[in-house]
NUGUFI-635575 format. One record per atom (N, C-alpha, C): residue number from 0; atom name; x, y, z. Coordinates in nm, 3 decimals. Example, Ala and Ser with C-alpha at 12.3 -4.5 7.8 and 13.67 -1.06 7.14 Angstrom:
2
+-----+-------+---------+---------+---------+
| num | atomo |       x |       y |       z |
+-----+-------+---------+---------+---------+
|   0 |     N |   1.319 |  -0.569 |   0.780 |
|   0 |    CA |   1.230 |  -0.450 |   0.780 |
|   0 |     C |   1.320 |  -0.330 |   0.780 |
|   1 |     N |   1.285 |  -0.225 |   0.708 |
|   1 |    CA |   1.367 |  -0.106 |   0.714 |
|   1 |     C |   1.290 |   0.003 |   0.787 |
+-----+-------+---------+---------+---------+
***
This chain:
136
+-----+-------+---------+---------+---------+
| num | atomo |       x |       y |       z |
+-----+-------+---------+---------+---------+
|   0 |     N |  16.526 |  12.050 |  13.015 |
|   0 |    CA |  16.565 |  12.075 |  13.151 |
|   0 |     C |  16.699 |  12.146 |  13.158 |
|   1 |     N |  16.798 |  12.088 |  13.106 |
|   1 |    CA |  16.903 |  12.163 |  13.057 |
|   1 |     C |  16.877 |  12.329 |  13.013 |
|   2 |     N |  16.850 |  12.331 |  12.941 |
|   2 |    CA |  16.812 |  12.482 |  12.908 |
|   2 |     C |  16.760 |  12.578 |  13.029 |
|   3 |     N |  16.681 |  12.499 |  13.115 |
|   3 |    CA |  16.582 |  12.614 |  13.242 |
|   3 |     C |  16.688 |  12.618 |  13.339 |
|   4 |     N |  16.808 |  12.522 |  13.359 |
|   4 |    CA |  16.874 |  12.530 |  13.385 |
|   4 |     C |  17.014 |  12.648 |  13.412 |
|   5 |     N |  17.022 |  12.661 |  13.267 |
|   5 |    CA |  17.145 |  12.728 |  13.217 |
|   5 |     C |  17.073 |  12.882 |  13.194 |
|   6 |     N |  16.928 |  12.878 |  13.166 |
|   6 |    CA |  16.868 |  13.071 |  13.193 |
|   6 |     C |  16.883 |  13.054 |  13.342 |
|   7 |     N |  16.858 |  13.004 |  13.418 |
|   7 |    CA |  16.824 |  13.027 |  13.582 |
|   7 |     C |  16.995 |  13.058 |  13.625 |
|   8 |     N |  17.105 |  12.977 |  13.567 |
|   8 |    CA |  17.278 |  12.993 |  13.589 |
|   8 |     C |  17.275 |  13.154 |  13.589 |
|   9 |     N |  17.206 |  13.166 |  13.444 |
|   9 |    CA |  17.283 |  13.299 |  13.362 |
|   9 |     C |  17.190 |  13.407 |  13.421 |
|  10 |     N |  17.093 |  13.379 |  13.499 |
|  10 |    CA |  16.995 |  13.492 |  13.578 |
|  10 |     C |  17.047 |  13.551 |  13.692 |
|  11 |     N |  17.093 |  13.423 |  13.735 |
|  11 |    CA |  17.141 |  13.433 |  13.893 |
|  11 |     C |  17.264 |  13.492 |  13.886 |
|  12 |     N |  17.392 |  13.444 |  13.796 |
|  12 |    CA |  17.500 |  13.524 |  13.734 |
|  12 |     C |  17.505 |  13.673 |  13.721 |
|  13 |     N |  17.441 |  13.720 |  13.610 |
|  13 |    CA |  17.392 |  13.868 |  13.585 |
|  13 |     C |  17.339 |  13.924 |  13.746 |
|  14 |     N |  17.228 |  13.881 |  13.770 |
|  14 |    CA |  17.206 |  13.952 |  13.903 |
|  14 |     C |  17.323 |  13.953 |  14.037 |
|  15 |     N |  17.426 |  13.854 |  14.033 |
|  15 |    CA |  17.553 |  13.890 |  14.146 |
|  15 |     C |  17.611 |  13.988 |  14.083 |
|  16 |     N |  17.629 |  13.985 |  13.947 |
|  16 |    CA |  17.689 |  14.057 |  13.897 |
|  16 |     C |  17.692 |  14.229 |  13.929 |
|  17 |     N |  17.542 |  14.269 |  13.886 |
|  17 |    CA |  17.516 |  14.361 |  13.878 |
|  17 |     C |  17.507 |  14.422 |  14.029 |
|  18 |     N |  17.467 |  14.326 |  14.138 |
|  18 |    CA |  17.486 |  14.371 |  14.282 |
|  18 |     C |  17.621 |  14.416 |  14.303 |
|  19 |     N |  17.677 |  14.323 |  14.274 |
|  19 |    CA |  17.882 |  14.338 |  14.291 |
|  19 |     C |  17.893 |  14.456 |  14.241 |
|  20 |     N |  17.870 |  14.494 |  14.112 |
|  20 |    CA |  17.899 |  14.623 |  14.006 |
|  20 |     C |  17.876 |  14.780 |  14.125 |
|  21 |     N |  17.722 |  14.757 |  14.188 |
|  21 |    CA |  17.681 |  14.849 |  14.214 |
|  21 |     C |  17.760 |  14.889 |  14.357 |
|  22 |     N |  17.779 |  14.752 |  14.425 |
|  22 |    CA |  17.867 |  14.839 |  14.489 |
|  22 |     C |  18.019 |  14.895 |  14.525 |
|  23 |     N |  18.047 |  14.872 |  14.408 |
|  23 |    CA |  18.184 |  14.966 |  14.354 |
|  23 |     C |  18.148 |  15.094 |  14.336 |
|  24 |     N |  18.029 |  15.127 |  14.273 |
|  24 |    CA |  17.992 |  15.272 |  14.208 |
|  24 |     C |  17.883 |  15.383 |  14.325 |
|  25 |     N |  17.871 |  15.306 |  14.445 |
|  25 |    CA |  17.791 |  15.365 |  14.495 |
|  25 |     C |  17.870 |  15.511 |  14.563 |
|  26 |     N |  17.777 |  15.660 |  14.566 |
|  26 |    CA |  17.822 |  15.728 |  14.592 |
|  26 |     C |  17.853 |  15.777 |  14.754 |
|  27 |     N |  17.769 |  15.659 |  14.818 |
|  27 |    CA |  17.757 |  15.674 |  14.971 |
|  27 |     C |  17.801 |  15.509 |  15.019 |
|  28 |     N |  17.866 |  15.527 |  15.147 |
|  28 |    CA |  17.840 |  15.393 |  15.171 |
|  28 |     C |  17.749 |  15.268 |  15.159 |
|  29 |     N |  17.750 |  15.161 |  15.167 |
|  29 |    CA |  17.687 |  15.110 |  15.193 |
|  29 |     C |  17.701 |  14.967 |  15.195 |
|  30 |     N |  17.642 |  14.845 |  15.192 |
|  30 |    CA |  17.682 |  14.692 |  15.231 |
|  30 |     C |  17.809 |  14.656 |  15.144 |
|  31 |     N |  17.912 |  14.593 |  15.234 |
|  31 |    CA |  18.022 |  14.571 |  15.153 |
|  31 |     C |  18.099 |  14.680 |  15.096 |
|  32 |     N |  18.112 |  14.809 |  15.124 |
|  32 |    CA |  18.197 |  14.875 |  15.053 |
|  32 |     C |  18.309 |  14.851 |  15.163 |
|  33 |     N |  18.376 |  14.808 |  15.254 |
|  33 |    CA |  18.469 |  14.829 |  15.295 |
|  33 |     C |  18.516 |  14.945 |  15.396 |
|  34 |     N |  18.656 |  14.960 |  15.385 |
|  34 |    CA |  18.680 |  15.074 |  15.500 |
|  34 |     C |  18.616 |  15.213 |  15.402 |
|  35 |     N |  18.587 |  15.315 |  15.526 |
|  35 |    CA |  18.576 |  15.423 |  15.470 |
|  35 |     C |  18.704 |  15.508 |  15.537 |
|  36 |     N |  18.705 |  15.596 |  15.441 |
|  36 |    CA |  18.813 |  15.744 |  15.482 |
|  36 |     C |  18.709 |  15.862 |  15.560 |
|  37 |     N |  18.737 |  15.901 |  15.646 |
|  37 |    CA |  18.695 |  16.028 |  15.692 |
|  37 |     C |  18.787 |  16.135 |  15.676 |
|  38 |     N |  18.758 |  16.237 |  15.632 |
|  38 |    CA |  18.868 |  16.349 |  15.629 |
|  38 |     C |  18.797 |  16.495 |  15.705 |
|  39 |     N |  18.849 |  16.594 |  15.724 |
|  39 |    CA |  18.767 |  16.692 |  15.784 |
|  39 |     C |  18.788 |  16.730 |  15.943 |
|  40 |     N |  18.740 |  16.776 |  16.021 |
|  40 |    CA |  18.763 |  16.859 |  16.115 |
|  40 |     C |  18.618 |  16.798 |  16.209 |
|  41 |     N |  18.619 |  16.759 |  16.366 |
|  41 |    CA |  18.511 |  16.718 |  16.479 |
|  41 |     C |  18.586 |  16.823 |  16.567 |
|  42 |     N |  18.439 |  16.861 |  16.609 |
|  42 |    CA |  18.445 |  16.984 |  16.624 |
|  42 |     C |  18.335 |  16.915 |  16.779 |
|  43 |     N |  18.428 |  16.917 |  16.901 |
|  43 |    CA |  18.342 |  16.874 |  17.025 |
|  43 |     C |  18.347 |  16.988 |  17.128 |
|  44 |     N |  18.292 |  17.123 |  17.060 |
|  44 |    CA |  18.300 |  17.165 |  17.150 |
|  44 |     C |  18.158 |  17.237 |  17.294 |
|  45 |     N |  18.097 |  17.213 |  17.237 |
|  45 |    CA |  17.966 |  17.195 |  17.289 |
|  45 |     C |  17.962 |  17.069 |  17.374 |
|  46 |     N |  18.068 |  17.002 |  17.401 |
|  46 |    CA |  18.054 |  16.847 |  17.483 |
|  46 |     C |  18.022 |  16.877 |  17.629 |
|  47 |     N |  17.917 |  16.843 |  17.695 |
|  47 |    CA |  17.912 |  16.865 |  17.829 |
|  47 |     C |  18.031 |  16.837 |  17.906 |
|  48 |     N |  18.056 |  16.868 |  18.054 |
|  48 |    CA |  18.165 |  16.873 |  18.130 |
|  48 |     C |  18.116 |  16.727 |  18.181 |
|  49 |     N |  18.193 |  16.630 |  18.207 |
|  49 |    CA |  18.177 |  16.517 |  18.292 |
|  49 |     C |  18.269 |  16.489 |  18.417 |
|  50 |     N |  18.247 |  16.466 |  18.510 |
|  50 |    CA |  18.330 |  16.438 |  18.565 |
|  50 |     C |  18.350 |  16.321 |  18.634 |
|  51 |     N |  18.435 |  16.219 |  18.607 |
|  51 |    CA |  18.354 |  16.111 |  18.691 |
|  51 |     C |  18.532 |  16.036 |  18.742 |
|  52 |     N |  18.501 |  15.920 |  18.798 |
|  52 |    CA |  18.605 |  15.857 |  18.861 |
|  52 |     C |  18.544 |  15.702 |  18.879 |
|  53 |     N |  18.685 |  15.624 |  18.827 |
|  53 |    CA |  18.600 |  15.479 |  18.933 |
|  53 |     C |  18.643 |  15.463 |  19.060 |
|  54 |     N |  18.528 |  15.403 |  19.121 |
|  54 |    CA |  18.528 |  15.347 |  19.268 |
|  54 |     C |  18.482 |  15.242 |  19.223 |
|  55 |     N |  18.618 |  15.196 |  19.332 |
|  55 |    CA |  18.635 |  15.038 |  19.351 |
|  55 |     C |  18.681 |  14.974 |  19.227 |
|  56 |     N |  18.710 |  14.851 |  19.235 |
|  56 |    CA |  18.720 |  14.751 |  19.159 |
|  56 |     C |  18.655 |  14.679 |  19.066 |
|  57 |     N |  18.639 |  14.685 |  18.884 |
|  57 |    CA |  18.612 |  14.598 |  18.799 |
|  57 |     C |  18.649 |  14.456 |  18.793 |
|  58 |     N |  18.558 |  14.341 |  18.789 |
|  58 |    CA |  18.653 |  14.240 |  18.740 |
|  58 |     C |  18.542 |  14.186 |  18.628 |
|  59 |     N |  18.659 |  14.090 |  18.579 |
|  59 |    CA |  18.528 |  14.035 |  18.440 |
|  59 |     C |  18.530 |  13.868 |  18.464 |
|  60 |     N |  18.472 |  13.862 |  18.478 |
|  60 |    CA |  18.441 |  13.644 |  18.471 |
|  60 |     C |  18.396 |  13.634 |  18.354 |
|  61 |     N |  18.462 |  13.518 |  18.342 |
|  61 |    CA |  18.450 |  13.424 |  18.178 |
|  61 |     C |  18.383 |  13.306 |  18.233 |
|  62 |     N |  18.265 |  13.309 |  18.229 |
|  62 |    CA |  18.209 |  13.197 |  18.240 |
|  62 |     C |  18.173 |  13.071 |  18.160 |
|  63 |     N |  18.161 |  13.102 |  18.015 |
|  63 |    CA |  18.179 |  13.033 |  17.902 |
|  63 |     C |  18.279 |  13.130 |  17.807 |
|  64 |     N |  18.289 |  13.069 |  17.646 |
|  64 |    CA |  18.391 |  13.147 |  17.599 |
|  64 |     C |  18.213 |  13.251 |  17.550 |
|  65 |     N |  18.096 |  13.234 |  17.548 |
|  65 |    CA |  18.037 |  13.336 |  17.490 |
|  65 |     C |  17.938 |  13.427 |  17.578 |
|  66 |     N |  17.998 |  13.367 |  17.758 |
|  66 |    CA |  17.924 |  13.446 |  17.878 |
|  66 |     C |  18.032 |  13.478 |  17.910 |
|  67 |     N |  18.039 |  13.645 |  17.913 |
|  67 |    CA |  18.171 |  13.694 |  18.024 |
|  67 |     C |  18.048 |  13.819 |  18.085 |
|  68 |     N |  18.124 |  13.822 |  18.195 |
|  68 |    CA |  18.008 |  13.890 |  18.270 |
|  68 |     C |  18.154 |  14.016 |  18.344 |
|  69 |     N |  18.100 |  14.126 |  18.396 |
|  69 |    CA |  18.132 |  14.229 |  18.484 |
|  69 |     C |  18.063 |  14.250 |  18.587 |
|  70 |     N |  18.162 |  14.199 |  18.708 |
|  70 |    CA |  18.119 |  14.208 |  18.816 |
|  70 |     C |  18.160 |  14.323 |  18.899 |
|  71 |     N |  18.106 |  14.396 |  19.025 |
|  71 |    CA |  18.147 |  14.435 |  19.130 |
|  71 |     C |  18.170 |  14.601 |  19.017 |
|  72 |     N |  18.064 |  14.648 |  18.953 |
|  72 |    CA |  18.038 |  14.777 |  18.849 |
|  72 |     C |  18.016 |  14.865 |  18.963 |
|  73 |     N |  18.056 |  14.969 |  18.954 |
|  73 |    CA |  17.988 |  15.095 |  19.034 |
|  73 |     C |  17.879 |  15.126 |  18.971 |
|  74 |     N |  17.806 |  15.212 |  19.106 |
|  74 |    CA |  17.710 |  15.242 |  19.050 |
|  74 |     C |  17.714 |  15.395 |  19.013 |
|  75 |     N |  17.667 |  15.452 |  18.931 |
|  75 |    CA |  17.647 |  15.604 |  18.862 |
|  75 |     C |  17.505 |  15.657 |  18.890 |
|  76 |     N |  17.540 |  15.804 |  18.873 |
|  76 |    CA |  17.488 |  15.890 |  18.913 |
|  76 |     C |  17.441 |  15.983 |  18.831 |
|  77 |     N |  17.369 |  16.046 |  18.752 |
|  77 |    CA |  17.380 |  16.147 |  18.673 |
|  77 |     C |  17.341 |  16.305 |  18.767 |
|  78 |     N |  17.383 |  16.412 |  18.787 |
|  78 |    CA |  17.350 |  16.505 |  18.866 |
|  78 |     C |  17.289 |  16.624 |  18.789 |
|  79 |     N |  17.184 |  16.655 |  18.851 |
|  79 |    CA |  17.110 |  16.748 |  18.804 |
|  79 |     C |  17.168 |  16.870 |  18.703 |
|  80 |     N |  17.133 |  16.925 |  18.599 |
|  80 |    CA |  17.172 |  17.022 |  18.518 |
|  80 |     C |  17.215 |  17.152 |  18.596 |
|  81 |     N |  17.322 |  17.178 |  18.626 |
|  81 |    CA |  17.396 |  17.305 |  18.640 |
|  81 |     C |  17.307 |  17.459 |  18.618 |
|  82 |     N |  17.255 |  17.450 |  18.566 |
|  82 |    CA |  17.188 |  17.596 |  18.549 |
|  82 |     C |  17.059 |  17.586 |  18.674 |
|  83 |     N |  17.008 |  17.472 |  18.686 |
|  83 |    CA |  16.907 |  17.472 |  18.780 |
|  83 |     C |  16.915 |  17.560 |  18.914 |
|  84 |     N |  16.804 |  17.631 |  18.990 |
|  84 |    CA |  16.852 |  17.719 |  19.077 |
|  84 |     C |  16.694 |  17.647 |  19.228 |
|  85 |     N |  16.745 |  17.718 |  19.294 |
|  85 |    CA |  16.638 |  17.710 |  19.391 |
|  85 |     C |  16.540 |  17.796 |  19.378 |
|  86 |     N |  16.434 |  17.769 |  19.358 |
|  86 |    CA |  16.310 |  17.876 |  19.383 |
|  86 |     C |  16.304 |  17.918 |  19.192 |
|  87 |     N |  16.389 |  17.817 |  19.117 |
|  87 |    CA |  16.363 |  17.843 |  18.987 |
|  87 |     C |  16.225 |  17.829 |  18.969 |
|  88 |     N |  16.168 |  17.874 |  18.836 |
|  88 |    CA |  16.044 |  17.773 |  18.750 |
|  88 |     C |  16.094 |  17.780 |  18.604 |
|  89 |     N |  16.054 |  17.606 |  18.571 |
|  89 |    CA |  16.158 |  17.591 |  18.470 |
|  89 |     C |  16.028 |  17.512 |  18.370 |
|  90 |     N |  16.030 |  17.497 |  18.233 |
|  90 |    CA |  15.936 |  17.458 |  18.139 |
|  90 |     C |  16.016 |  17.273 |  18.135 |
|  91 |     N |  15.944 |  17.223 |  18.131 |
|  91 |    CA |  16.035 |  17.071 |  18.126 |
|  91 |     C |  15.906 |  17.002 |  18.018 |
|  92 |     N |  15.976 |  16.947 |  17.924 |
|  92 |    CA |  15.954 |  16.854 |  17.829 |
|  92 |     C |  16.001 |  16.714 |  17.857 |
|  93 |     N |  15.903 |  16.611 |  17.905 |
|  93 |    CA |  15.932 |  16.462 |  17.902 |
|  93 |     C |  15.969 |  16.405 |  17.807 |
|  94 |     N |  16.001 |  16.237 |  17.797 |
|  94 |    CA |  16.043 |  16.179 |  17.704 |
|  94 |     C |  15.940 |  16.103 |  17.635 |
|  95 |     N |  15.802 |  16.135 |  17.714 |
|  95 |    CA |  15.651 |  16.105 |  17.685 |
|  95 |     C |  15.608 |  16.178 |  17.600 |
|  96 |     N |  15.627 |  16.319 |  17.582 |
|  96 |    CA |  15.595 |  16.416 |  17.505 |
|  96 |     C |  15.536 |  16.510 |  17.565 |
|  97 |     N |  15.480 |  16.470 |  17.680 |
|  97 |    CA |  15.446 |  16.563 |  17.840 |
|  97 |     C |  15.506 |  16.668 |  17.880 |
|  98 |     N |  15.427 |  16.767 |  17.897 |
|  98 |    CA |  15.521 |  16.899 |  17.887 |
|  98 |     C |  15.400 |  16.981 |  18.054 |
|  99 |     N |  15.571 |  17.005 |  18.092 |
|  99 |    CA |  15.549 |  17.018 |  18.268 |
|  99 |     C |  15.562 |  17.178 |  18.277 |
| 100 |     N |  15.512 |  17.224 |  18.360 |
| 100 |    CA |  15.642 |  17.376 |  18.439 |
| 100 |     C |  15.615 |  17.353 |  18.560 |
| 101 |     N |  15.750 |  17.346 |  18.621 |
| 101 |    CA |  15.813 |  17.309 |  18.775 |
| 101 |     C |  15.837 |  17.412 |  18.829 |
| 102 |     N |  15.842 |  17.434 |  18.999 |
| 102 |    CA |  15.903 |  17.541 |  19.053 |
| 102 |     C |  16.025 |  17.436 |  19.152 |
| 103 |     N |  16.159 |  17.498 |  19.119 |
| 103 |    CA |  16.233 |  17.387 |  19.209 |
| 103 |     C |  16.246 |  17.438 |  19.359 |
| 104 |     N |  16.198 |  17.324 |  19.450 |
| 104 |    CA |  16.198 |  17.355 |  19.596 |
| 104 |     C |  16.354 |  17.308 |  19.680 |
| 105 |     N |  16.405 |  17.198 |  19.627 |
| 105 |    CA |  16.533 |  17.145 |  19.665 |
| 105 |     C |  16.574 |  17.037 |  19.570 |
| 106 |     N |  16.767 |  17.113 |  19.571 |
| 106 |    CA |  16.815 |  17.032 |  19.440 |
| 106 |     C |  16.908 |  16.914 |  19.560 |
| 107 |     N |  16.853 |  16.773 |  19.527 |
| 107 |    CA |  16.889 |  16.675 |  19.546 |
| 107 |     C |  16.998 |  16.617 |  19.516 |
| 108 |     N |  17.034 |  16.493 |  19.510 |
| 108 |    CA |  17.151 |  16.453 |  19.478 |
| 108 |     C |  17.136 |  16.341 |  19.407 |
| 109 |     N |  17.196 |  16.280 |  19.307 |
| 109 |    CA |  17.213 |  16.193 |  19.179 |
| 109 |     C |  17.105 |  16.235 |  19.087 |
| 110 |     N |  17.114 |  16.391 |  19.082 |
| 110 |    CA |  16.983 |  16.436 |  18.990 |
| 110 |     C |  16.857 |  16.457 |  19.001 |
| 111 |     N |  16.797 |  16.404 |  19.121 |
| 111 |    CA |  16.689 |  16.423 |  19.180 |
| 111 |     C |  16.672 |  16.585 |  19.199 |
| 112 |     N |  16.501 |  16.592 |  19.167 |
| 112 |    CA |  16.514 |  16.730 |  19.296 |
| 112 |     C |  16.354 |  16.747 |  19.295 |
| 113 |     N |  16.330 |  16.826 |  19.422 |
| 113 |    CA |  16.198 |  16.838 |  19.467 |
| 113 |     C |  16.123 |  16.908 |  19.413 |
| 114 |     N |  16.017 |  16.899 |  19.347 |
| 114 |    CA |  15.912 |  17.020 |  19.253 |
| 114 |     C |  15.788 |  17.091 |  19.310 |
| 115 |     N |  15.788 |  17.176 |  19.324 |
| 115 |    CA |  15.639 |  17.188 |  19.323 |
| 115 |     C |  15.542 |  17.235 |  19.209 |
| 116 |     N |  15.472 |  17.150 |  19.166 |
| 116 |    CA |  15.436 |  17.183 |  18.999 |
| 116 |     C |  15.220 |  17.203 |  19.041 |
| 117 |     N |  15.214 |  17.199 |  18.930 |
| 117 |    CA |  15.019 |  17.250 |  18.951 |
| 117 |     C |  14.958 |  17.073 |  19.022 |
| 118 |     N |  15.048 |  16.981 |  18.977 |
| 118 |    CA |  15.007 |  16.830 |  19.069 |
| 118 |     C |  15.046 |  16.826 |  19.179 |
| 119 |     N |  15.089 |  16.902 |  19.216 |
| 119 |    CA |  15.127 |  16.823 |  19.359 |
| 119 |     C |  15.279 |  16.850 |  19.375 |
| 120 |     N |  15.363 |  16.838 |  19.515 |
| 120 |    CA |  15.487 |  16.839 |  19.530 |
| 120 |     C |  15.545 |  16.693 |  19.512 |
| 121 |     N |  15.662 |  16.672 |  19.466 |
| 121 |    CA |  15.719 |  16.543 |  19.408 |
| 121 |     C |  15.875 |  16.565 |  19.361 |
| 122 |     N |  15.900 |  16.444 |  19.391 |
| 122 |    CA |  16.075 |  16.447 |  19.358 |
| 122 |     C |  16.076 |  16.373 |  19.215 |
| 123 |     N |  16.144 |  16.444 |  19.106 |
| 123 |    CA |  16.156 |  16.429 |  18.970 |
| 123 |     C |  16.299 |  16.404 |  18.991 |
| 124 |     N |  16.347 |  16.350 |  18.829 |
| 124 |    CA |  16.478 |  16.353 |  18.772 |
| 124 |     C |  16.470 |  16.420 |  18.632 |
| 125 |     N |  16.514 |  16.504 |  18.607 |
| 125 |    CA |  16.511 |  16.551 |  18.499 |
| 125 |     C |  16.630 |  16.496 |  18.381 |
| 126 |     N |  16.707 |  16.366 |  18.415 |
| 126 |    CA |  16.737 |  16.279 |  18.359 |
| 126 |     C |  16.672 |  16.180 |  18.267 |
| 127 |     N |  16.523 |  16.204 |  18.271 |
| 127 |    CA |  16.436 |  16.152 |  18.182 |
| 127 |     C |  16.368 |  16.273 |  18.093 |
| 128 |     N |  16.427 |  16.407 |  18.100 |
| 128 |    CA |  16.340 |  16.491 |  18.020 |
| 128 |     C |  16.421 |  16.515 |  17.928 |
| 129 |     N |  16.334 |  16.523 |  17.769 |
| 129 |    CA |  16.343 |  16.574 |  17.656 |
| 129 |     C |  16.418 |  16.701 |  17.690 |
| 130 |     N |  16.351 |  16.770 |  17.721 |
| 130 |    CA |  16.461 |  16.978 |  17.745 |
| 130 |     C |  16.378 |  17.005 |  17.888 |
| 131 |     N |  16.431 |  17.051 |  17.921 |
| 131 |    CA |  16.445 |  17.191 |  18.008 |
| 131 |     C |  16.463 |  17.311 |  18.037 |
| 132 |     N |  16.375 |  17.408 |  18.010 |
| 132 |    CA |  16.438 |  17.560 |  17.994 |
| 132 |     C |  16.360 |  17.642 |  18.096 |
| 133 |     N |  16.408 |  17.784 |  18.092 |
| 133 |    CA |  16.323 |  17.892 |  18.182 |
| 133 |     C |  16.219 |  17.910 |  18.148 |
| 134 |     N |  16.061 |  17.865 |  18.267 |
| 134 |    CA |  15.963 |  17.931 |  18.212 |
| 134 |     C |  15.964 |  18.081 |  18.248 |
| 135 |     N |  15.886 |  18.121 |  18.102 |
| 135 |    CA |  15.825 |  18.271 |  18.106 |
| 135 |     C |  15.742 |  18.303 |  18.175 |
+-----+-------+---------+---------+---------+
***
Protein backbone atom coordinates (compact mmCIF):
# COMPACT_ATOMS: atom_id res chain seq x y z
CA UNK A 1 0.00 0.00 0.00
CA UNK A 2 2.83 2.13 0.78
CA UNK A 3 4.36 1.83 -2.50
CA UNK A 4 0.80 2.77 -4.65
CA UNK A 5 1.03 5.33 -2.50
CA UNK A 6 4.36 6.98 -3.02
CA UNK A 7 3.96 6.24 -7.36
CA UNK A 8 0.50 8.10 -7.07
CA UNK A 9 2.82 11.18 -4.64
CA UNK A 10 5.47 11.03 -7.37
CA UNK A 11 2.69 11.08 -10.38
CA UNK A 12 0.82 13.77 -9.08
CA UNK A 13 4.28 15.66 -8.24
CA UNK A 14 5.79 15.35 -11.83
CA UNK A 15 2.47 16.30 -13.35
CA UNK A 16 2.25 19.94 -11.11
CA UNK A 17 5.42 20.04 -12.02
CA UNK A 18 5.43 19.89 -15.51
CA UNK A 19 2.08 22.17 -15.63
CA UNK A 20 4.07 24.85 -13.48
CA UNK A 21 7.19 24.35 -15.99
CA UNK A 22 4.94 24.97 -18.95
CA UNK A 23 3.74 27.90 -17.92
CA UNK A 24 6.87 29.77 -17.58
CA UNK A 25 7.80 28.75 -21.23
CA UNK A 26 4.67 29.44 -22.91
CA UNK A 27 5.03 31.66 -25.95
CA UNK A 28 1.51 33.28 -25.66
CA UNK A 29 -0.38 33.98 -22.74
CA UNK A 30 -2.13 31.94 -20.96
CA UNK A 31 -3.56 30.51 -17.28
CA UNK A 32 -1.42 31.94 -14.64
CA UNK A 33 1.14 33.73 -16.53
CA UNK A 34 0.56 36.90 -14.78
CA UNK A 35 0.73 40.56 -15.90
CA UNK A 36 1.33 41.02 -19.47
CA UNK A 37 3.36 43.99 -21.19
CA UNK A 38 1.80 45.54 -24.19
CA UNK A 39 4.09 47.62 -26.22
CA UNK A 40 3.21 49.18 -29.69
CA UNK A 41 1.00 51.80 -31.08
CA UNK A 42 -3.64 51.70 -30.93
CA UNK A 43 -4.45 53.15 -33.54
CA UNK A 44 -8.49 54.43 -32.95
CA UNK A 45 -8.95 56.02 -35.68
CA UNK A 46 -11.80 54.65 -37.48
CA UNK A 47 -13.79 55.08 -33.93
CA UNK A 48 -17.26 56.25 -34.66
CA UNK A 49 -18.26 59.86 -33.47
CA UNK A 50 -20.43 59.54 -30.23
CA UNK A 51 -21.98 61.94 -28.74
CA UNK A 52 -23.72 61.60 -25.70
CA UNK A 53 -24.38 63.38 -22.24
CA UNK A 54 -25.98 62.32 -18.90
CA UNK A 55 -29.39 63.33 -17.99
CA UNK A 56 -30.29 63.37 -14.73
CA UNK A 57 -29.06 61.69 -11.86
CA UNK A 58 -27.18 58.17 -11.11
CA UNK A 59 -27.44 56.70 -7.77
CA UNK A 60 -26.26 53.22 -6.63
CA UNK A 61 -28.02 51.28 -3.58
CA UNK A 62 -26.22 48.73 -1.68
CA UNK A 63 -28.63 46.54 -0.79
CA UNK A 64 -26.53 43.65 0.43
CA UNK A 65 -22.66 43.74 0.33
CA UNK A 66 -23.22 41.35 -3.04
CA UNK A 67 -26.63 43.34 -4.43
CA UNK A 68 -25.79 46.90 -5.41
CA UNK A 69 -28.12 48.01 -7.84
CA UNK A 70 -28.25 51.49 -10.19
CA UNK A 71 -31.03 53.32 -9.98
CA UNK A 72 -32.77 56.30 -11.76
CA UNK A 73 -30.22 55.17 -15.37
CA UNK A 74 -31.13 57.17 -18.36
CA UNK A 75 -32.38 55.91 -20.96
CA UNK A 76 -30.27 55.74 -24.50
CA UNK A 77 -30.78 56.06 -27.76
CA UNK A 78 -28.78 54.86 -30.60
CA UNK A 79 -29.53 57.21 -33.85
CA UNK A 80 -29.70 56.11 -37.13
CA UNK A 81 -26.36 55.88 -39.34
CA UNK A 82 -25.36 59.27 -40.75
CA UNK A 83 -24.99 58.41 -44.33
CA UNK A 84 -28.70 57.36 -44.48
CA UNK A 85 -30.70 59.74 -46.84
CA UNK A 86 -34.39 60.10 -47.68
CA UNK A 87 -35.68 58.43 -50.69
CA UNK A 88 -32.32 56.27 -50.25
CA UNK A 89 -32.35 52.36 -51.20
CA UNK A 90 -29.98 50.74 -49.13
CA UNK A 91 -28.91 46.68 -49.10
CA UNK A 92 -29.29 45.79 -45.21
CA UNK A 93 -27.94 42.59 -43.76
CA UNK A 94 -29.67 41.36 -40.39
CA UNK A 95 -28.25 39.83 -37.43
CA UNK A 96 -30.41 36.70 -38.62
CA UNK A 97 -28.47 36.43 -41.68
CA UNK A 98 -31.55 37.98 -43.58
CA UNK A 99 -30.63 40.10 -46.18
CA UNK A 100 -33.20 43.06 -46.99
CA UNK A 101 -33.11 46.14 -49.67
CA UNK A 102 -35.03 49.09 -48.18
CA UNK A 103 -36.15 52.30 -49.73
CA UNK A 104 -36.00 54.94 -46.78
CA UNK A 105 -39.36 56.91 -46.56
CA UNK A 106 -38.64 58.84 -43.11
CA UNK A 107 -35.62 59.01 -40.85
CA UNK A 108 -37.00 58.76 -37.33
CA UNK A 109 -35.62 59.32 -34.15
CA UNK A 110 -33.59 56.93 -31.65
CA UNK A 111 -32.70 55.13 -34.93
CA UNK A 112 -35.84 54.19 -36.14
CA UNK A 113 -36.90 54.87 -39.64
CA UNK A 114 -39.70 54.12 -42.03
CA UNK A 115 -39.07 51.54 -45.04
CA UNK A 116 -40.66 50.72 -47.78
CA UNK A 117 -39.20 47.33 -48.78
CA UNK A 118 -40.91 44.40 -51.34
CA UNK A 119 -43.02 43.40 -47.66
CA UNK A 120 -44.70 45.96 -46.96
CA UNK A 121 -44.06 49.56 -45.36
CA UNK A 122 -42.61 49.28 -41.70
CA UNK A 123 -40.53 51.08 -39.19
CA UNK A 124 -37.05 49.23 -38.75
CA UNK A 125 -33.92 49.99 -36.63
CA UNK A 126 -31.04 49.33 -38.30
CA UNK A 127 -29.43 49.00 -34.87
CA UNK A 128 -29.98 45.35 -35.21
CA UNK A 129 -28.31 45.02 -38.70
CA UNK A 130 -25.18 43.17 -39.52
CA UNK A 131 -24.19 46.09 -42.51
CA UNK A 132 -25.80 48.40 -44.39
CA UNK A 133 -24.75 49.70 -47.67
CA UNK A 134 -26.00 51.33 -51.10
CA UNK A 135 -28.09 49.15 -53.12
CA UNK A 136 -27.09 48.88 -56.80
Amino acid sequence: MRVHVAVGAAVIAAGLGGFLYAQETQKVPGFGTGVIKVEGTVDIGNAPVVLAHQSGEWKMTLISPADVRVVNAPSVTVAAPAFLEKDGRYDVVWSTGDKQTIRVAELGTGGWIRVEAADGEQWVNLASARSVGVAK
